[in-house]
C-alpha positions, -999 to +999 in steps of 0.1 A: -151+320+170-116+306+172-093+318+196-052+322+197-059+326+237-039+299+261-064+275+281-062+299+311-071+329+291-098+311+274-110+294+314-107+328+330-133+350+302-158+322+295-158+295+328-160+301+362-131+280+368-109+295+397-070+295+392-066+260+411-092+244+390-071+259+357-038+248+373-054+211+369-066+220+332-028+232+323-012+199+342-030+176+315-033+204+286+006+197+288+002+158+279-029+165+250+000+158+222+018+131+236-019+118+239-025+128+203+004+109+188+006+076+208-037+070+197-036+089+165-068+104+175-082+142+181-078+151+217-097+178+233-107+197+268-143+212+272-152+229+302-187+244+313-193+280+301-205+305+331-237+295+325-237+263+322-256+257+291-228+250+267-191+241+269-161+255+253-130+236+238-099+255+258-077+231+245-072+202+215-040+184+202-041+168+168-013+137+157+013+152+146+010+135+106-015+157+108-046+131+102-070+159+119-105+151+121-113+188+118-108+212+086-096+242+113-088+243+154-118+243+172-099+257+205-126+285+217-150+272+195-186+261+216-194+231+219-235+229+222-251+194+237-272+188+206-242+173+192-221+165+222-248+148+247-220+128+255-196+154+270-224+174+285-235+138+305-200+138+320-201+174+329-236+168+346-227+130+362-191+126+366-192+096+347-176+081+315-188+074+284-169+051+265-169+043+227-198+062+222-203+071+181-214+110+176-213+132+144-192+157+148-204+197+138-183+188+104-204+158+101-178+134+104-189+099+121-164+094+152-160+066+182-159+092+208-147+083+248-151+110+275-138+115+314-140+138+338-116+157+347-118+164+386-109+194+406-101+196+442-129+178+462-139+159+433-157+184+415-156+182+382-140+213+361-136+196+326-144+167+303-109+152+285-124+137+252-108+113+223-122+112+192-113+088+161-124+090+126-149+061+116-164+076+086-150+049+061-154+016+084-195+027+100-204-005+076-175-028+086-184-032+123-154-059+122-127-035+118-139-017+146-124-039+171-092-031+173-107+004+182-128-012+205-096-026+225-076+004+220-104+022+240-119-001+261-098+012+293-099+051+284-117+052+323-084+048+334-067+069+311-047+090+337-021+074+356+009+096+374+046+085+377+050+113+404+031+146+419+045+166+383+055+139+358+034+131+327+002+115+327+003+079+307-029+067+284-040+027+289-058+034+259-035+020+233-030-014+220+006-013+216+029-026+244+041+008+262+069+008+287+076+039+311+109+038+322+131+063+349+162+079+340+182+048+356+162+026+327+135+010+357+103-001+350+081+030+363+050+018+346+034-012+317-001-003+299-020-036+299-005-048+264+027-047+276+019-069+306+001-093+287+031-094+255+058-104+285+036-133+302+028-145+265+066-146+257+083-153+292+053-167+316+055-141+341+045-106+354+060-077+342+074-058+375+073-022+385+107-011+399+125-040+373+152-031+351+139-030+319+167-048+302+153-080+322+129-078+299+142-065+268+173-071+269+186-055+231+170-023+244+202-015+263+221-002+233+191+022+220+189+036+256+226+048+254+221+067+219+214+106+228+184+104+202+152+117+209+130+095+188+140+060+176+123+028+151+143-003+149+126-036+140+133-064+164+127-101+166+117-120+205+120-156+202+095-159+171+077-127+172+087-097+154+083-058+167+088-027+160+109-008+189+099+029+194+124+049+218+106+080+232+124+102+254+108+127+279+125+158+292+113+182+316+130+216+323+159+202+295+162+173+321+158+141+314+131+122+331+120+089+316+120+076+279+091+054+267+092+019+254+065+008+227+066-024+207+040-029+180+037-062+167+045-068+130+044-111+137+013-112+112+027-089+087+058-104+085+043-140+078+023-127+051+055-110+035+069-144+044+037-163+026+045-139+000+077-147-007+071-187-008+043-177-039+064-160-054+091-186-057+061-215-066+052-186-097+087-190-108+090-228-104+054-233-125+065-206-149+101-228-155+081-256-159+060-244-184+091-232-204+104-267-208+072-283-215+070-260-247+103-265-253+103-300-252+071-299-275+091-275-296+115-303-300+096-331-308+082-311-340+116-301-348+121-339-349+085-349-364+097-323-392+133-342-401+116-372-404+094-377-427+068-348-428+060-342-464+078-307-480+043-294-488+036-298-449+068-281-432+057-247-435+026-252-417+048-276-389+070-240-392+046-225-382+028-242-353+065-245-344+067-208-340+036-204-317+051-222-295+083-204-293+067-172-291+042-188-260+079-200-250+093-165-250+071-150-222+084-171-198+124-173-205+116-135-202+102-139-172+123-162-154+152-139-163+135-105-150+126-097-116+096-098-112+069-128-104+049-123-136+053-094-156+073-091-194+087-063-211+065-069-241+091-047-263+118-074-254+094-097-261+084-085-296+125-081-305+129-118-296+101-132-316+103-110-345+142-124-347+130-161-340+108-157-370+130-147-393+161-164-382+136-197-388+125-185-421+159-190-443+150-169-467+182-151-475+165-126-501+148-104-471+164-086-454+147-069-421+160-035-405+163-030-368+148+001-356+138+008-323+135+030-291+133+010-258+106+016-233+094-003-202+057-012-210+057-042-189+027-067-186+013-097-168+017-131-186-014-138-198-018-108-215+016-111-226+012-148-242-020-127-262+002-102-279+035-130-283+007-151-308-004-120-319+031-103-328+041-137-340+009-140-368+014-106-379+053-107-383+052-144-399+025-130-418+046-101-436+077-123-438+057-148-459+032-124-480+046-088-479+084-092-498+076-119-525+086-097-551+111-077-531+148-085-525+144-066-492+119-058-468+111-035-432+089-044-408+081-016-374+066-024-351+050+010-329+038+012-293+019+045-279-002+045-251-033+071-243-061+077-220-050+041-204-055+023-240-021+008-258-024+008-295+002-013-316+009-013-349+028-035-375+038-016-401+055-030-433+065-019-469+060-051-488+032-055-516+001-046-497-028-065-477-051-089-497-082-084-508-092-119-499-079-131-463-108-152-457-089-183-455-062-168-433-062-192-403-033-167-389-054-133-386-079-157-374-059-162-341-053-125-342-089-113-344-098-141-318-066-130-294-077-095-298-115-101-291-114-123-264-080-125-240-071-088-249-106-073-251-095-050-283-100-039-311-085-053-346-083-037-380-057-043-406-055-015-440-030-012-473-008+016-476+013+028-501+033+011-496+031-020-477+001-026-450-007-013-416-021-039-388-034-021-356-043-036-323-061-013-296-064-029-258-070-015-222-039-009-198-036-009-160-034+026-145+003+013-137+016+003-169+037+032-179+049+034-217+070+068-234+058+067-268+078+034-285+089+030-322+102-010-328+113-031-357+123-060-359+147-079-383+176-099-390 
């Protein structure tokens, strides 16, 4: 049974309310959103039905995000003390019931605070309740503090700047400011007391300018904007400003102040920042530790290493360049950790055959760029991976061949990316039992990447495929790359 009916339509047909006692039910039905919005909680009125047995919702407010604890508007809707003892103990007592956890008839688990809501001579016509969805955090009793503060003075939830001016919560944690139209202190929620003794040592003042206070609020005042956010810094706390203005009858009469406290947030973006930069420095450092290993074997291999032993100095040489490669590709991206792994596979793929100096291959360049970025370790896995595979068709595949193509192919599925190194030189081996190279490629694939391996002939050439798990974020168009020089 839900009704379009107004609160006094709904008071008249099913309460015995008279039209004073709905007069007081209008006054704070006319401060249920501004309620709604500054607690981001489900606001509602019940009063008694005629015969007192059950109450009825003649009024609600929702935030305006729309974050509704409710499928539908209850307004009109019964509400029955099997599952609202605690409203029905406030209509019977007159007293509050604060942070008290109910299901709700959707069987959603709330905090739930109820007051009375007195008519003239104290009696009570009404219940005002708030109610805040706890469904996710009924088994993280820690989180729930916060709420517990933000409710804690809900008793008191009521206070009036004059006989018809709005009604101001207590009930949030925020600092809140009520201010006239001549910008004077008219009233401070308990947060906002306590946030100017922290800052300043002393009382906040009714009746005070509130530029005394907060001073850089002087220019927002002027602006003719209903709603304004700015981020602000006090000594060295930072905030976020909210400007609220209030009209009544298209007059102006007050604008409210609230400061929420970003101090923590910002130091963790600040901690953040400071990790970052010791990523970077490590990563720079392990850069020129390779390199300088990197050198040394270039040296090692001009003096004195035996002609039967360079290719295998070649080739350790080469590992290292590739492990090399994730990090100058790192340190000259953006971002902390993460490498375009098809600039990675162009640069080694060149490396390798630049460092071959074999002038009878020849190796086209084919490729379509895509950004399938990953994190470093698993980008050092496929490096020593692409680097086996590629050395391994520049040295085996084009023997007999004057010239040569290697491809490399990326295409990602279902959250898996499969690569492939495709090449049209003499075909895979039959025996590659001694290959110490697609050992480290089975090994890299097994373990770091947790893949799967397989290498086949073709005609011709041979076909080497590596299947491994992507994150959901890793986003790759269909890739074809080759490599050459």
């Amino acid at each position: 049974m839900v009704h379009t009916k107004s609160a006094r339509e709904i008071c008249r047909t099913y309460t015995q309310l008279n039209d004073e006692d709905i007069d007081e039910i209008e006054k704070i039905e006319s401060n249920l959103q501004l309620i709604a919005d500054l607690n981001q909680a489900n606001i509602f009125i019940d009063c008694p039905t005629r015969e007192l047995k059950h109450a009825i919702v003649v009024a609600e407010a929702v935030p305006s995000n729309g974050n509704s604890l409710y499928d539908r508007p209850v307004t009109g809707e019964f509400a029955y003390e099997a599952f609202e003892p605690a409203v029905f103990f406030t209509l019977r007592t007159g007293k509050q019931m604060i942070l008290n956890r109910a299901l709700t008839q959707e069987g959603k688990m709330v905090k739930q605070s109820v007051v009375p809501i007195n008519g003239k001579g104290g009696k009570i016509i009404g219940s005002l309740i708030m109610e805040k969805d706890i469904t996710e955090q009924v088994e993280e009793e820690d989180k729930m503090k916060a709420l517990s503060k933000a409710t804690a003075t809900l008793g008191d939830i009521m206070i009036r700047m004059t006989q018809n001016d709005p009604i101001v919560p207590e009930i949030i944690e925020e600092a809140l400011f009520y201010i006239d139209e001549n910008d004077d202190i008219v009233y401070v929620n308990p947060s906002a007391m306590n946030l100017i003794y922290e800052i300043y040592g002393s009382k906040c003042k009714v009746g005070t300018p509130i530029t005394e206070y907060l001073p850089f609020v002087e220019d927002l005042l002027s602006l003719p904007e209903a709603l304004l956010m700015r981020e602000i810094q006090i000594k060295s706390r930072f905030f976020q400003l909210k400007k609220i203005s209030l009209n009544h009858n298209n007059n102006a009469s007050g604008t409210f102040i609230i400061l929420h406290d970003l101090t923590e947030l910002k130091e963790k973006e600040r901690q953040l920042v400071v990790k970052s930069v010791a990523i970077r420095e490590i990563h720079h450092r392990v850069k020129n530790n390779l390199q300088t290993v990197a050198s040394l074997l270039r040296l090692q291999m001009r003096n004195g290493v035996p002609e039967e032993s360079k290719p295998h100095f070649q080739k350790s040489l080469n590992r290292i360049l590739s492990i090399a490669a994730v990090y100058e590709l790192i340190l000259s991206g953006s971002s902390a950790d993460d490498v375009n792994v098809l600039n990675l596979v162009e640069k080694i793929a060149r490396m390798i055959v630049h460092n071959d100096h074999q002038t009878d291959i020849t190796l086209q360049i084919n490729y379509e760029k895509s950004n399938l970025q990953l994190p470093s370790h698993k980008a050092v896995s496929i490096a020593l991976i692409i680097n086996e595979l590629i050395q391994n068709c520049v040295k085996h595949a084009f023997k007999d061949n004057i010239q040569g193509r290697i491809q490399v192919d990326f295409e990602k599925s279902d959250n898996k990316i499969e690569m492939k190194v495709i090449d049209n030189g003499i075909g895979y081996p039959e025996d590659t039992s001694t290959s110490f190279g697609l050992d480290i490629v089975k090994m890299m694939v097994e373990y770091d990447l947790e893949g799967e391996f397989s290498i086949q002939r073709k005609q011709p050439g041979t076909v080497a495929t590596v299947i491994f798990q992507s994150k959901e974020n890793h986003h790759v168009e269909q890739a074809h790359y080759g490599s050459g020089g």
